[in-house]
C-alpha positions, 0 to 999 in steps of 0.5 A: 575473474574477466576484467572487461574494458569499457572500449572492449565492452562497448565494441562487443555489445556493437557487434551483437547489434549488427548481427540481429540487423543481419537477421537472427533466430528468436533464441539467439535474439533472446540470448543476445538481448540477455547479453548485452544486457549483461555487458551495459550493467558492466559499463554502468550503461543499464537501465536504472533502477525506478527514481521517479515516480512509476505507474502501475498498470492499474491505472491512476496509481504510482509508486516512488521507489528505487526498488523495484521488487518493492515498487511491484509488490505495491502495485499488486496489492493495490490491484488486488484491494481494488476491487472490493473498494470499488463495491463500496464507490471507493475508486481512484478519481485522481493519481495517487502517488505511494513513497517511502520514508525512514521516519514519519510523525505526526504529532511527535507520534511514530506512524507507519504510514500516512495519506496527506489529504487533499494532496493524494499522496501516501508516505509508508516507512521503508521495509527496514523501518517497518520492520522495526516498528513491527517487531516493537509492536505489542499487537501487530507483531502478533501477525505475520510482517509481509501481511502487516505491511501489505494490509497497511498498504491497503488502509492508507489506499483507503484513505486516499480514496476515500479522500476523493469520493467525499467532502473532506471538511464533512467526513471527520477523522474517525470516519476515515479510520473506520473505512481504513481499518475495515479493509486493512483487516478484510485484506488480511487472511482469515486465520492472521485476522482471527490472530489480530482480534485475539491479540487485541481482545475484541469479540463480537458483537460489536454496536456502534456506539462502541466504535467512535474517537475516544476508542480510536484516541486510547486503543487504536488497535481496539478500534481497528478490531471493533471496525472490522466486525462492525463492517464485516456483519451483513447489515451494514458493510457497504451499505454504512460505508456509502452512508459516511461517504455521502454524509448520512451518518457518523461515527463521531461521539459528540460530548454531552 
């Protein structure tokens, strides 16, 4: 194994820099640029790994992270989720800032992830704790992980922007989730979708009057599945989620 010294490292790196002033071919360029960086990452002079907040190329969207493998595969779920919540007026307004946790809670309740209202921002668990929880999950865990945690990407984005294209003190809570878990389902593909309804033994059809807060309060993943069937028939779609956003209808069960 070569040792490099610092001084000997940085008059290399040096060296290769006043040959590309003295003109080079692309591939030497190329090769040269590949070097130095080979070297700098020896003398602890690379670039760092993302600390702050980074931008996605899709606009108004950044992820915390100093992962960057983590940080792209965020950035290109919600590029891919966009569209389809653009359809239904559910498009970013204000910057939204994805992070990671090791723990979150509400409540003394575990969560895998969570949008603070008003202040535009989602915290997900890391991987390894995602995993965790996953894999202690009786009914997520009967999908596939790398799905899980794209699709619960795409819930807490749903939240974010639907947060900013309604009347918080309006819309209530089950609201929210319906919206949420209609794309976090439509993300999923057909056949890990059919294994999700499967597994929490929803089957349509499915009316509204069964889809409100008590559902959500006992059987989450219950009313996950009732929201996506819900959504996904050909009357309401969009249409019902444009109606919640502009305050025409509701999912909360108000007590007799």
């Amino acid at each position: 194994m070569i040792v490099w010294e610092k001084r000997d490292a940085e008059t290399f790196s040096r060296d290769i820099l006043e040959m590309e002033q003295r003109g080079s071919t692309e591939p030497g360029r190329r090769a040269s640029e590949a070097i130095t960086m080979i070297v700098l990452a020896m003398i602890g002079l690379a670039p760092e790994a993302y600390a702050d907040p980074v931008a996605c190329e899709t606009p108004l969207v950044l992820v915390e992270t100093d992962d960057m493998e983590l940080h792209e595969r965020i950035c290109t779920v919600v590029e891919q989720s966009l569209p389809a919540l653009a359809e239904c007026k559910l498009e970013p307004k204000l910057p939204v800032t994805i992070s990671f946790s090791v723990k979150l809670k509400v409540a003394e309740e575990v969560c895998l992830g969570l949008y603070h209202t008003g202040k535009n921002e989602i915290n997900l668990l890391e991987p390894d704790a995602f995993t965790a929880a996953h894999n202690g999950s009786k009914i997520w865990s009967a999908i596939a992980l790398s799905q899980h945690f794209d699709s619960l990407v795409v819930h807490e984005l749903a939240h974010a922007l639907f947060d900013q294209s309604t009347n918080s003190k309006l819309a209530c809570g089950v609201d929210q989730e319906y919206v949420a878990y209609a794309f976090q389902l439509a993300s999923l593909t057909a056949s890990t979708r059919n294994e999700f309804l499967t597994s929490a033994g929803v089957a349509p059809p499915v009316s509204v009057e069964g889809i409100n807060q008590v559902i959500l309060g006992l059987s989450p993943s219950s009313f996950a599945a009732r929201s996506w069937l819900h959504f996904s028939q050909p009357e309401n779609g969009c249409d019902f989620v444009e109606k919640i956003i502009r305050g025409e209808t509701s999912l909360w069960l108000d007590p007799e």
